[in-house]
Backbone bond lengths (Angstrom), bond angles and torsions (degrees), N, CA, C in turn:
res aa  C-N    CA-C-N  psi(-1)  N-CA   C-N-CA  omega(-1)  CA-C   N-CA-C  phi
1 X - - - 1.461 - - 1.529 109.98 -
2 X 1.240 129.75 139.66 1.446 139.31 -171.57 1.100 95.49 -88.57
3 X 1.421 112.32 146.77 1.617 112.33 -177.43 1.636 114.08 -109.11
4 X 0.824 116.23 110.04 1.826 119.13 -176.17 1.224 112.87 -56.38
5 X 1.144 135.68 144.14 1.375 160.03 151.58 1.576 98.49 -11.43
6 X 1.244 123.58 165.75 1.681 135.42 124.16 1.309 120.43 -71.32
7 X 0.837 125.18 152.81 1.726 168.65 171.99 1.515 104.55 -44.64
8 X 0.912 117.45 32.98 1.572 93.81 -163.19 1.671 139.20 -73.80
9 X 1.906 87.27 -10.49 1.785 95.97 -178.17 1.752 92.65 -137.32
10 X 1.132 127.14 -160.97 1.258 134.53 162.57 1.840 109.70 -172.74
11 X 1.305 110.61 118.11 1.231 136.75 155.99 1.446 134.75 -71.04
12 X 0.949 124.38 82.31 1.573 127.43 -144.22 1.906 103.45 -137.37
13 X 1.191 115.43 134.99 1.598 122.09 -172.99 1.606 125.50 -71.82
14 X 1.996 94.76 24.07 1.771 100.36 167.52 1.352 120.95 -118.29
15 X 1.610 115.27 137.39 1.481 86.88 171.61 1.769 152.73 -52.88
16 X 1.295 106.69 103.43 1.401 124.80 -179.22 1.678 112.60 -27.03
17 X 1.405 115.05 105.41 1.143 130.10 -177.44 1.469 104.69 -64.21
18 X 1.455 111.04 -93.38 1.717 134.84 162.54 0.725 105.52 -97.43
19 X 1.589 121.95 160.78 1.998 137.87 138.19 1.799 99.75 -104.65
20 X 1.159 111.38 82.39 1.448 97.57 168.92 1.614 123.83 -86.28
21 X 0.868 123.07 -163.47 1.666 124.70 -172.31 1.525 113.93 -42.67
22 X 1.042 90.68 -34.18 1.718 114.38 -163.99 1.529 120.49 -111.89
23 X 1.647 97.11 -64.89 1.555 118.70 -174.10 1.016 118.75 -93.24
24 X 1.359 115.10 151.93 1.426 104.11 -169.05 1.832 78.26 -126.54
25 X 1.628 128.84 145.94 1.226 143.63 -165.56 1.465 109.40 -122.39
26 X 1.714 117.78 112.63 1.302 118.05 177.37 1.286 98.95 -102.06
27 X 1.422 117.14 155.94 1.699 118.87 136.72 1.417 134.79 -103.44
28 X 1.674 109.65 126.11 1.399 108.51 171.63 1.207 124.34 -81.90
29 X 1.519 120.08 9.12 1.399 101.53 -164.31 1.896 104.52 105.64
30 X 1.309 101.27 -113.98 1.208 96.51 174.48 1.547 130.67 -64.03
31 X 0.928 120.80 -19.77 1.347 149.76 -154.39 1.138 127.71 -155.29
32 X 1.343 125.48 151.97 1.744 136.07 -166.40 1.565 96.84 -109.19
33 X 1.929 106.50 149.96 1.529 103.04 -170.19 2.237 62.68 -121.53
34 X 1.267 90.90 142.10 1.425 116.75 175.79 1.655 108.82 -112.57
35 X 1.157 98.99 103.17 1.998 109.72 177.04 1.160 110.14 -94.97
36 X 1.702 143.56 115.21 1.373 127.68 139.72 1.458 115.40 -81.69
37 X 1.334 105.05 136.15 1.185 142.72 161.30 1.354 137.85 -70.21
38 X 1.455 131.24 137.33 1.745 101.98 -158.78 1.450 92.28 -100.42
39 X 1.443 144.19 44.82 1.110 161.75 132.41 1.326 110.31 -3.85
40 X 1.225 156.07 152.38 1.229 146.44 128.96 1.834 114.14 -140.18
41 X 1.515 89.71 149.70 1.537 99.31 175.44 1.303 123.93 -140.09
42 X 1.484 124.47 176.58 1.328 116.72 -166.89 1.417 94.86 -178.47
43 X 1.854 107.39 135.22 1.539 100.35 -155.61 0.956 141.37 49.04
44 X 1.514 115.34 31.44 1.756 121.61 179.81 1.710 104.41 74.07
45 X 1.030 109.08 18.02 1.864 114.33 171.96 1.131 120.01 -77.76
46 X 1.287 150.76 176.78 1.054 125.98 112.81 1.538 114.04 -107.10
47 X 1.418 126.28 125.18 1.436 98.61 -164.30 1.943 123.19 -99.65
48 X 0.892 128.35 -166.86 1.463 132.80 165.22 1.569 116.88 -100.97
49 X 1.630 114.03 149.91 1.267 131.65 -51.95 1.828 112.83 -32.98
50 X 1.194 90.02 169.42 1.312 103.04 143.76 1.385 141.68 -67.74
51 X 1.485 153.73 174.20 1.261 149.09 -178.24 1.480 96.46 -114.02
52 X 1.514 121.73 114.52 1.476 128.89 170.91 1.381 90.58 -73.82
53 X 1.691 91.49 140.55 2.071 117.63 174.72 1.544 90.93 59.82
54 X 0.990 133.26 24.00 1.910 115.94 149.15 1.309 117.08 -74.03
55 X 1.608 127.72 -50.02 1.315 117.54 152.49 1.578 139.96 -30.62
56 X 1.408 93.12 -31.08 1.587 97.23 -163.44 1.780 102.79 -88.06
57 X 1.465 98.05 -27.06 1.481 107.42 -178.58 1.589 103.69 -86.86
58 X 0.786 140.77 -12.75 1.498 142.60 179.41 1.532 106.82 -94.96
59 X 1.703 110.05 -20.83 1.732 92.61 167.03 1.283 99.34 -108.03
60 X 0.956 131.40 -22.89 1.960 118.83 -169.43 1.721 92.38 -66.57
61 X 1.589 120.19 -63.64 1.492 121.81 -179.24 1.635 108.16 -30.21
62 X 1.623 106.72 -56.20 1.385 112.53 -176.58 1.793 119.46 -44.60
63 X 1.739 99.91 -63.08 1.205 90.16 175.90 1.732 116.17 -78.48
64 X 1.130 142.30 4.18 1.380 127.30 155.80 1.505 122.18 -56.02
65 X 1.140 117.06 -34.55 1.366 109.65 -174.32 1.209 102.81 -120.33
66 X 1.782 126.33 21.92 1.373 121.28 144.99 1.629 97.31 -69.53
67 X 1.302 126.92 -49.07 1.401 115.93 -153.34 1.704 109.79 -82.06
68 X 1.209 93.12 -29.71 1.200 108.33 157.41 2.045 124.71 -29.72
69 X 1.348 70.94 -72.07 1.990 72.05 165.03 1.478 113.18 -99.53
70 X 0.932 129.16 -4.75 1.755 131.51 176.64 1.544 95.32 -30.05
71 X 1.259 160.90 16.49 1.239 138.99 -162.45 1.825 74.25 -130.27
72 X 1.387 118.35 -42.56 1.414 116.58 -140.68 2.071 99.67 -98.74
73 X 1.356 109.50 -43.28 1.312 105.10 176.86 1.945 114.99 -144.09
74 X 1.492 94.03 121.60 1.505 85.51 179.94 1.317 138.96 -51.76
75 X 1.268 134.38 127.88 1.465 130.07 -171.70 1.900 102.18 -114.23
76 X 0.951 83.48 -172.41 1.423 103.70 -176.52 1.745 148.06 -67.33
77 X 1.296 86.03 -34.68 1.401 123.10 177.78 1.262 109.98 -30.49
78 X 1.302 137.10 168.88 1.125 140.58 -149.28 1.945 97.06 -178.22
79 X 1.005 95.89 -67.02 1.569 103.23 -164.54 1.806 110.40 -171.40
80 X 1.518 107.73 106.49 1.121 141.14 169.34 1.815 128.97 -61.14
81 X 1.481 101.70 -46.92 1.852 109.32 -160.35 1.725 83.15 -88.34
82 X 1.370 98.47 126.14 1.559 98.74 158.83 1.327 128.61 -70.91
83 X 1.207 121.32 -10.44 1.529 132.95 172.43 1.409 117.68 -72.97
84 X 1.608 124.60 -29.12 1.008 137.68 -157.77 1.787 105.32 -99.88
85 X 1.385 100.43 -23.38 1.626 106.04 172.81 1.340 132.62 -53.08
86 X 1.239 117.62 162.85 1.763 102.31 -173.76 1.699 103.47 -65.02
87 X 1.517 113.62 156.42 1.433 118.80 163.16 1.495 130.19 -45.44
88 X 1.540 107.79 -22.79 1.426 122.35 162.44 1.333 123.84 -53.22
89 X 1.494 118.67 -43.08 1.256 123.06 174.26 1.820 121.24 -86.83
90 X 1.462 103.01 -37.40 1.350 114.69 -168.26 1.362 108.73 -64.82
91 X 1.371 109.65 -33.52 1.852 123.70 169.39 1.841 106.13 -34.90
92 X 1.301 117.18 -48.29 1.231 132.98 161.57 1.920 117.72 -68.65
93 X 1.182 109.43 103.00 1.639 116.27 -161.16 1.544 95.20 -99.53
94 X 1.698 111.34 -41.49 1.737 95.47 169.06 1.223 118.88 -53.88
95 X 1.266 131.28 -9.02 2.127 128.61 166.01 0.846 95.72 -56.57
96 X 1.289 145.83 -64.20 1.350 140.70 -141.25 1.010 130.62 -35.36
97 X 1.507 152.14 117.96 1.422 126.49 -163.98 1.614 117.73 89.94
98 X 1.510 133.83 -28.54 1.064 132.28 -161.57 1.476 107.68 -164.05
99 X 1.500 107.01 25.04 1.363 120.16 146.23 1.030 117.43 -74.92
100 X 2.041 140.21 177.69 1.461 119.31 101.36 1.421 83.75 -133.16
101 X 1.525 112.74 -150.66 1.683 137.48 -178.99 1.341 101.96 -127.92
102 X 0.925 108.10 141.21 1.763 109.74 -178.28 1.367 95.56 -138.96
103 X 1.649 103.60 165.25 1.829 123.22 171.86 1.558 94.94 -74.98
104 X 1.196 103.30 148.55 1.639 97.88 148.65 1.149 105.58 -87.50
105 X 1.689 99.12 172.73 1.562 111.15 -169.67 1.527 91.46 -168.00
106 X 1.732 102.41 157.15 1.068 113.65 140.32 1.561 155.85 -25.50
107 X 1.240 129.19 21.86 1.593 121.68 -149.59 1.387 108.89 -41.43
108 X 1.580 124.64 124.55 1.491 133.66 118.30 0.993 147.54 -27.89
109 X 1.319 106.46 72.83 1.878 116.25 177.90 1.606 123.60 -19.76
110 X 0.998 119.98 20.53 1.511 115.42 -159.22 1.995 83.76 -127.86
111 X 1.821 109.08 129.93 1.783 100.23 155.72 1.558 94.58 -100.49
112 X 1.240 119.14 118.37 1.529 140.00 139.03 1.502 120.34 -45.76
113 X 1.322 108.92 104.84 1.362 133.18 -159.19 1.827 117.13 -101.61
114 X 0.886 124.11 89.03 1.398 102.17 164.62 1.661 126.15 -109.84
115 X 1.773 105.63 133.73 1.523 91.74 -173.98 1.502 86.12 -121.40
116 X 1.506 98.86 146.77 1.591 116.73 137.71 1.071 128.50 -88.80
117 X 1.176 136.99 -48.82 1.353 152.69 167.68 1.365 127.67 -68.76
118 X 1.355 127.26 161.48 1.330 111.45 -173.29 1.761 85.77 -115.39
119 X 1.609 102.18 127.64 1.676 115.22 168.09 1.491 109.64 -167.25
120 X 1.224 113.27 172.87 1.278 129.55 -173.16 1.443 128.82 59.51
121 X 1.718 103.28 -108.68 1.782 110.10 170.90 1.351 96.46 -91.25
122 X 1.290 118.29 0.69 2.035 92.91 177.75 1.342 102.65 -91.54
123 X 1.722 114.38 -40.24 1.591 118.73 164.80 1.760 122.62 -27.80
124 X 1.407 92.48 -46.67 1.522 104.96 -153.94 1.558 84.90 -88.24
125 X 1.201 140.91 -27.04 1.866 137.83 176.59 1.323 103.82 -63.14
126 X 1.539 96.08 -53.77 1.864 94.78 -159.55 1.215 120.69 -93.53
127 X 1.730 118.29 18.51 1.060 140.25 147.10 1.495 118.73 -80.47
128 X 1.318 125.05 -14.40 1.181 128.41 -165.61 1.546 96.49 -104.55
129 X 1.426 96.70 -39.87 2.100 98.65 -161.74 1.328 94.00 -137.16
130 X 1.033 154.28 -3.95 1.296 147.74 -165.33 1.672 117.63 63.70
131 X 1.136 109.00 14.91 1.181 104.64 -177.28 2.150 105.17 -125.98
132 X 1.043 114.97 172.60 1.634 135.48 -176.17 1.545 102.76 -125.44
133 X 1.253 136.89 92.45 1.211 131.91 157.86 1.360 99.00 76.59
134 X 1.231 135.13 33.13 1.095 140.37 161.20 1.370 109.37 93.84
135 X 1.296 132.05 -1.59 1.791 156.75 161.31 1.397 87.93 -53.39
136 X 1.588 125.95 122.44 1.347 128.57 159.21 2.199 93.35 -70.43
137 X 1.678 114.36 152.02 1.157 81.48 162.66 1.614 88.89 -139.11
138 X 1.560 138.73 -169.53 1.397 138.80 -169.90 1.039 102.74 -59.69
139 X 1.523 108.18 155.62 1.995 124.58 168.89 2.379 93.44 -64.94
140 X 1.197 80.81 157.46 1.629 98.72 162.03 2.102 101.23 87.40
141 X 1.125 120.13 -13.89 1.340 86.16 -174.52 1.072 135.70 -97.23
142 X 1.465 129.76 -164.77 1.872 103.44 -151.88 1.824 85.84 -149.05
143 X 1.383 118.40 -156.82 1.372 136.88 155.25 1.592 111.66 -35.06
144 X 1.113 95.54 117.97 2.145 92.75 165.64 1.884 111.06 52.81
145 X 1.504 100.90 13.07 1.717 96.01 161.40 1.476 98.11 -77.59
146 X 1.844 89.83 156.21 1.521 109.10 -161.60 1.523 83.22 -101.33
147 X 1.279 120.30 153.07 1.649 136.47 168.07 1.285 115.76 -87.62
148 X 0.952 100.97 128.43 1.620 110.13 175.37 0.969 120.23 -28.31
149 X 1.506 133.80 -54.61 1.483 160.51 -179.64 1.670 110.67 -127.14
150 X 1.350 121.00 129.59 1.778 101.70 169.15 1.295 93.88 -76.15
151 X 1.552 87.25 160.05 1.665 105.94 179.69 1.813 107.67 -126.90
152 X 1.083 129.33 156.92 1.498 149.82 -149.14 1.654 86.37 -108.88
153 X 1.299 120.76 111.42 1.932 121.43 163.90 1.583 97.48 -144.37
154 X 1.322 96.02 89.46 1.781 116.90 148.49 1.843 109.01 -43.53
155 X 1.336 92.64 144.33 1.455 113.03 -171.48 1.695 90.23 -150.08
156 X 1.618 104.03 146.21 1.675 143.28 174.87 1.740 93.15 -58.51
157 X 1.287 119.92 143.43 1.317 129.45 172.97 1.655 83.67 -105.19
158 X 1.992 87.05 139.34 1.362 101.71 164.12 1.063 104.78 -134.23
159 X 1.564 131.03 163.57 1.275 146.35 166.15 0.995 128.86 -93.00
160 X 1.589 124.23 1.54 1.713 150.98 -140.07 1.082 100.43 157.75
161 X 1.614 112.94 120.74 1.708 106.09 150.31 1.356 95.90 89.10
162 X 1.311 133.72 164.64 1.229 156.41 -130.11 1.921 114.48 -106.55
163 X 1.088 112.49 122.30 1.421 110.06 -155.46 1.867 85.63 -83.68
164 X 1.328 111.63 139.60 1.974 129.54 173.90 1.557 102.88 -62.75
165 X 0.999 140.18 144.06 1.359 141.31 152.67 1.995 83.54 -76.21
166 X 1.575 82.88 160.27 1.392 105.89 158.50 1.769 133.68 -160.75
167 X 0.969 125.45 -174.07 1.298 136.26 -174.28 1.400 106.08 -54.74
168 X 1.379 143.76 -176.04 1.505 136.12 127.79 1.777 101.26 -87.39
169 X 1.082 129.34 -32.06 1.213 110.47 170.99 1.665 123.89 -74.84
170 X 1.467 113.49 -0.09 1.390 115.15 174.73 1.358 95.19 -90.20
171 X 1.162 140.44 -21.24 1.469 145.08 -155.72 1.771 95.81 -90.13
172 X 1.479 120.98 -55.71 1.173 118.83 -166.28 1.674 95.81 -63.80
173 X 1.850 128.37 -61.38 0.831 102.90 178.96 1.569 149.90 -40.68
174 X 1.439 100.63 -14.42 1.139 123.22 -163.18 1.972 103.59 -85.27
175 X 1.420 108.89 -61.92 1.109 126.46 176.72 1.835 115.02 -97.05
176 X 1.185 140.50 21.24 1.221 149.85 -141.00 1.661 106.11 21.25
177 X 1.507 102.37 173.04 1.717 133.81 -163.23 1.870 100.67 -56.35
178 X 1.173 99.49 -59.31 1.582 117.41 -161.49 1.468 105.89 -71.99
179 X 1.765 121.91 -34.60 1.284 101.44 173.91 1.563 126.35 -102.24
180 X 1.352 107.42 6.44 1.432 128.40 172.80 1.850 97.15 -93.81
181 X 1.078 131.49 -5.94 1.283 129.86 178.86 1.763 90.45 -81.32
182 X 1.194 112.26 -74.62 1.534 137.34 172.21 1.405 123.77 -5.04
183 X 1.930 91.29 -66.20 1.280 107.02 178.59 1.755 130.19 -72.15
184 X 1.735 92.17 -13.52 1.635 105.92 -161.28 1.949 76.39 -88.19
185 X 1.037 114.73 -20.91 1.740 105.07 -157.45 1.957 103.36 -99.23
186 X 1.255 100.11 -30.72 1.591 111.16 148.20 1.654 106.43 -60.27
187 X 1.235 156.29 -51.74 1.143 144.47 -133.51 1.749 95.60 -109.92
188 X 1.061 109.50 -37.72 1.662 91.87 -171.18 1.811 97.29 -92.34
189 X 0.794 125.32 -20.27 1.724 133.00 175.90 1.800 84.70 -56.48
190 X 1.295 122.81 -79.41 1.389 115.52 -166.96 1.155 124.89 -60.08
191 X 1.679 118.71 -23.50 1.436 106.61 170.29 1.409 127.94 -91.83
192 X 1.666 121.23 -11.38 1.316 123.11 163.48 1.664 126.72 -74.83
193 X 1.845 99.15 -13.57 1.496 112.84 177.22 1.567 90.42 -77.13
194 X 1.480 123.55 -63.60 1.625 113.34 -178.49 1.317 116.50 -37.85
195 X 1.437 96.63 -60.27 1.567 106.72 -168.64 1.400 127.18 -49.44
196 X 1.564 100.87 -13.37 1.454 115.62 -179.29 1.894 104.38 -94.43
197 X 1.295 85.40 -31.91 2.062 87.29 176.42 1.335 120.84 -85.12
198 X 1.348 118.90 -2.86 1.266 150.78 167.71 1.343 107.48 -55.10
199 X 1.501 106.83 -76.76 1.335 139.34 -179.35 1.484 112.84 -21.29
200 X 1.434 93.90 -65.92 1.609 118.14 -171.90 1.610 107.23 -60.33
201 X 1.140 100.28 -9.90 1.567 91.81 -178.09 1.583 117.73 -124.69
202 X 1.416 101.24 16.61 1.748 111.59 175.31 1.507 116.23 102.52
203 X 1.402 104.34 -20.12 1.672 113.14 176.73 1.356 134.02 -56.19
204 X 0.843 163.14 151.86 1.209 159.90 133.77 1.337 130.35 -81.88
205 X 1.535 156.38 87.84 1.092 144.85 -173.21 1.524 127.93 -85.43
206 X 1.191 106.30 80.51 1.259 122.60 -179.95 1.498 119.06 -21.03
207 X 1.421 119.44 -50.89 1.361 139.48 -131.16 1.711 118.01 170.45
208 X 1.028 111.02 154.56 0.962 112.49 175.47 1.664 130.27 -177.37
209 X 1.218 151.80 135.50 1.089 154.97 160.38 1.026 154.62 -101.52
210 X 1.632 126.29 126.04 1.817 112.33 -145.05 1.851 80.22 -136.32
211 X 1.650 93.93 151.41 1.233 135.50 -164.91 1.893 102.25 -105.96
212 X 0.901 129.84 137.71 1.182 123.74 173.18 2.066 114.79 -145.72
213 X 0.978 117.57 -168.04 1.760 113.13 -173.44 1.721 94.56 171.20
214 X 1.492 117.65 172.86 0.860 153.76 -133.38 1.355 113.19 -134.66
215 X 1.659 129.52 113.78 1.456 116.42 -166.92 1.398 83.40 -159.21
216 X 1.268 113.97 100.22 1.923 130.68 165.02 1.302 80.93 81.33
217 X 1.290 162.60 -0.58 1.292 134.91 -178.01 1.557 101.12 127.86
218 X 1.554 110.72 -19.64 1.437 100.47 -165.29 1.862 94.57 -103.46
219 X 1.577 91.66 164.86 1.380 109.96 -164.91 1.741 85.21 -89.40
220 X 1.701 98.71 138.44 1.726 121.25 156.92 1.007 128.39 -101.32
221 X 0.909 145.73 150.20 1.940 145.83 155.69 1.587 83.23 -76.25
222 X 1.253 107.00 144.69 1.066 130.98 165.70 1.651 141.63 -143.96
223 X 1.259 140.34 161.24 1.404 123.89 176.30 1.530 101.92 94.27
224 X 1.763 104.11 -105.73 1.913 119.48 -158.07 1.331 73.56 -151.74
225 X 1.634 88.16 159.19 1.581 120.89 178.81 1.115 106.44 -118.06
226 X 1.279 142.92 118.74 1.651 146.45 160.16 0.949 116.76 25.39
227 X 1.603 96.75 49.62 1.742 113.50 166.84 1.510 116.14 -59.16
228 X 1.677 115.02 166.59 1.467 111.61 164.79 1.938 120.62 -68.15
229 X 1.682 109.83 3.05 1.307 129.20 165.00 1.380 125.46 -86.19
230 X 0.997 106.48 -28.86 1.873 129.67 -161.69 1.966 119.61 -111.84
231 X 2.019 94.22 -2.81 1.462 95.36 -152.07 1.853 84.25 -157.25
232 X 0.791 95.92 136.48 1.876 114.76 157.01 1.323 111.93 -92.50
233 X 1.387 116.05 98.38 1.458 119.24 173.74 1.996 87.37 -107.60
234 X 1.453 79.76 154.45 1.879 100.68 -167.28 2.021 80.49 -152.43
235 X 1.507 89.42 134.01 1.422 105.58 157.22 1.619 116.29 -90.34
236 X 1.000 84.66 135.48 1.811 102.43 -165.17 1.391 113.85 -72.37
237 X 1.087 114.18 -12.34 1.483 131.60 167.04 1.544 103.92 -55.87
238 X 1.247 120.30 -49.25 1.273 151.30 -151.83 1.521 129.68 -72.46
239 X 1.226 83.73 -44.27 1.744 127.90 -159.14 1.501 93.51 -61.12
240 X 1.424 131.95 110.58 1.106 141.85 159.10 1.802 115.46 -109.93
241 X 1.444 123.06 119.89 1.222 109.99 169.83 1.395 125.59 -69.68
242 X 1.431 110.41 131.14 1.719 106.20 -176.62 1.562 102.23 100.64
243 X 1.523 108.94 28.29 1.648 93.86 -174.38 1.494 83.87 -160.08
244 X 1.486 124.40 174.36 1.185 137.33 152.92 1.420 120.06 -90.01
245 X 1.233 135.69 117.71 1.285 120.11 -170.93 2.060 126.51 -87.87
246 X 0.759 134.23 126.06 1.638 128.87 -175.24 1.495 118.07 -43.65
247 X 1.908 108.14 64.25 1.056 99.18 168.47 1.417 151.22 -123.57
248 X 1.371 157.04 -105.63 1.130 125.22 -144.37 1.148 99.72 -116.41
249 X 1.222 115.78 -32.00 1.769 124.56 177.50 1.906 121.38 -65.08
250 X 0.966 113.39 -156.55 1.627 115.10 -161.86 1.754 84.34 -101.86
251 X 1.083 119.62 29.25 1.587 103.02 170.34 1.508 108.53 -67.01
252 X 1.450 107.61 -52.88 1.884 122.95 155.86 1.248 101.21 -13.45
253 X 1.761 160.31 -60.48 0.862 159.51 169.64 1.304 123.60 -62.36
254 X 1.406 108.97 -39.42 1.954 117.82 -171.58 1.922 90.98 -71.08
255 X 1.486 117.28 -41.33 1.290 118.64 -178.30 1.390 120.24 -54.87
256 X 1.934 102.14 -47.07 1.594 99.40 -167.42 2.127 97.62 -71.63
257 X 0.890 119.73 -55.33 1.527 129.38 -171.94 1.969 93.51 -39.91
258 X 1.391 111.50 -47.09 1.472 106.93 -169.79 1.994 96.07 -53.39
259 X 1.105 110.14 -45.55 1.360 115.03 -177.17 1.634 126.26 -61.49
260 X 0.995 79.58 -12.42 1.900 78.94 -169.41 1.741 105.28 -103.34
261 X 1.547 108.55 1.31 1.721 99.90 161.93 1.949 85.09 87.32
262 X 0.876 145.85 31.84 0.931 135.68 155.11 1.785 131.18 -57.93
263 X 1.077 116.74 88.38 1.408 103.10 -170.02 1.763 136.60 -61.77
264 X 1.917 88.60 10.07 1.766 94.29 179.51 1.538 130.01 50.84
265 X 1.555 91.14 35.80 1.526 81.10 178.54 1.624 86.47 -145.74
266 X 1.575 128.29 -58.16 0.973 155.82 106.94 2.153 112.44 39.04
267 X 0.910 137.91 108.08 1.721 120.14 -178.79 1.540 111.32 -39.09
268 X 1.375 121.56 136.06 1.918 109.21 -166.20 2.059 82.88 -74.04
269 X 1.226 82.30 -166.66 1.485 128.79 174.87 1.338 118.45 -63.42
270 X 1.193 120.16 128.07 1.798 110.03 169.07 1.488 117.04 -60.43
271 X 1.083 139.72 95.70 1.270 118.59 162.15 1.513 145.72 -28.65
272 X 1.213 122.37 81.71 1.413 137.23 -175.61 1.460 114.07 -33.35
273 X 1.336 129.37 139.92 1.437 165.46 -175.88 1.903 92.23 -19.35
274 X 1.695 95.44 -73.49 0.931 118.42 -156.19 2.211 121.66 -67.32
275 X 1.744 85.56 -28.19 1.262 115.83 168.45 1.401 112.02 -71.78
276 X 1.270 120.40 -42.04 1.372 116.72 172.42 1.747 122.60 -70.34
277 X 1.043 107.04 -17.62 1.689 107.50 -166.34 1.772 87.66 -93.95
278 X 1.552 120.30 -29.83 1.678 98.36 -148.83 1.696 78.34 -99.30
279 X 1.273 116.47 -7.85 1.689 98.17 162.58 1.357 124.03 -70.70
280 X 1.710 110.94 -54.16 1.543 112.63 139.73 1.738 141.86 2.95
281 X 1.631 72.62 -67.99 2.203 68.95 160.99 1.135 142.04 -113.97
282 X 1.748 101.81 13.93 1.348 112.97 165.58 1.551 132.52 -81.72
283 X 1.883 93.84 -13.08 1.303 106.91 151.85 1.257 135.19 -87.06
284 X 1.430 122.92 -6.99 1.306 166.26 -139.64 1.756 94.24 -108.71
285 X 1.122 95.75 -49.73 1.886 115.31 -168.91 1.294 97.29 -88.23
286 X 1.547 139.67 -55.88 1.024 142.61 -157.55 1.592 101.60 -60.55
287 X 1.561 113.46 -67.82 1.543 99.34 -175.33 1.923 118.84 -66.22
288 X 1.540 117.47 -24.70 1.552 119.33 168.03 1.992 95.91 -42.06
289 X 1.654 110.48 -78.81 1.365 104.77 -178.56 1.206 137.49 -35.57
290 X 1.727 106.06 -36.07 1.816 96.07 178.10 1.646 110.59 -86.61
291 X 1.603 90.50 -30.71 2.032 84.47 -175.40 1.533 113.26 -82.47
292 X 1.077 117.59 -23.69 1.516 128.43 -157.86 1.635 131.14 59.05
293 X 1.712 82.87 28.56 1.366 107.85 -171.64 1.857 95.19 -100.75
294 X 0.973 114.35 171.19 1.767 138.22 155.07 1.033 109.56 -106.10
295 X 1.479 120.49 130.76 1.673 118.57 175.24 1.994 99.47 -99.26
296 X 1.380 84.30 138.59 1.698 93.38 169.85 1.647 90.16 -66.20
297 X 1.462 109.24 133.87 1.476 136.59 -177.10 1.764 95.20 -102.52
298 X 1.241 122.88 118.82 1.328 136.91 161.33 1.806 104.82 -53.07
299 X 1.225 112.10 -19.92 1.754 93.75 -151.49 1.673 84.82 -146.47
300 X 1.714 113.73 146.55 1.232 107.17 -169.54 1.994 96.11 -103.82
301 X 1.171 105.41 176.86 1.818 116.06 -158.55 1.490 92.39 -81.25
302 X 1.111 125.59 142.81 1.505 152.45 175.44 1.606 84.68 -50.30
């Protein structure tokens, strides 16, 4: 069997909302048609190839643990089954899988952050000052130490380029007191409920980040749900403190690029054959582990 390409753009007969990193944003009119893309980036990149079935795993994951909490916080959703979509869209069979329909909404400039763990830009802060978004946190911790408590560090939405950590009091000013109270109490409620369903299944959730907007006044989940894009999942098997552990997300990529002398400023690297497929099934693995499902794979393994 010949193996098809990834996804990497989409040409479609609505007016084009965004092309963000990932998504590409139609309008219906009433409603937004939400495309993932098997796009990938790293360091504000986006790089070459693409990852075939990264789209598809970044919306099926998404909507699992929209419905998942559907009882607890409203999201966005609109319409899920690609079969059920208007004939306008379904005419298009590469959607399938990595469509949905969403409300519009308001978006909230604010990414809602929750970490347990210490990694990334909180690593690289509280190595500098001991503190996470301005959170003093204990002397001694290192790579992939777990925090005493997770803590809530709002970060600047960008569209390009690198989202700011910030204060919680830069956040309220930003969005006022009462709905930055809201959102911080929405955000760690949903990631300690994951983080706990996580658990049960060998995961670890490092981190994570939720998107939210505005519809009559009331707050949405919006975007992706604790995707392998949006979330540091680490198998717990794995989990060494003082180390990065081999896990499910595109860190596999942020690692190989650290290796190859890339100076990040510079066009990156082609992503090699072999780099592309075992990224492939680490997203591949990520949603099998949390759902205990198998996703029908569009494209067969190198």
């Amino acid at each position: 069997m010949t193996r098809q390409p990834a996804l990497l753009t989409t040409d479609l007969p609505f007016p084009l909302v965004r092309r963000g990193k990932v998504r590409d944003v139609y309008d219906l009119g009433d409603a937004y048609l939400f495309v993932a893309t098997d796009r990938i980036s790293a360091f504000d990149v986006v790089l070459s190839p693409g990852i075939p079935d990264k789209g598809m795993v970044l919306t099926q994951i998404s909507n699992f643990w929209f419905e998942y909490f559907d009882d607890e916080v409203r999201n966005h959703l609109l319409g899920t089954e690609f079969d059920r979509f208007p004939d306008s869209i379904t005419r298009f069979e590469e959607l399938r899988g990595r469509a949905v329909v969403v409300e519009k909404c308001e978006v909230i400039p604010i990414e809602c952050v929750a970490r347990g763990y210490l990694a990334g830009s909180g690593l690289k802060e509280y190595q500098k000052s001991g503190t996470v978004c301005g959170l003093p946190l204990g002397e001694g911790l290192v790579a992939g130490s777990k925090l005493t408590k997770p803590i809530f560090t709002p970060a600047t939405k960008a569209e390009s380029g690198h989202d700011e950590n910030i204060t919680f009091e830069q956040m309220c000013a930003a969005v006022g007191k009462d709905l930055a109270v809201e959102l911080r109490r929405l955000t760690m409620g949903l990631y300690l409920a994951a983080a706990e369903f996580a658990a049960l299944r060998g995961i670890i959730i490092a981190d994570t980040k939720f998107e939210f907007g505005l519809r009559e006044d009331k707050i949405v989940w919006i975007d992706e749900a604790l995707t392998p894009d949006s979330s540091r999942f680490w198998p717990a098997e794995a989990h060494r403190v003082g180390s990065n552990p081999p896990s499910y997300d595109k860190q596999f990529v942020r690692d190989w690029l650290e290796g190859t002398g890339w100076d990040k400023r510079s066009d990156p690297p082609v992503l090699p054959p072999e780099v592309v497929e075992k990224t492939r099934q680490k997203y591949l693995q990520a949603y099998q582990v949390l759902t205990g499902e198998r996703l029908e794979a569009s494209h067969p393994p190198v």
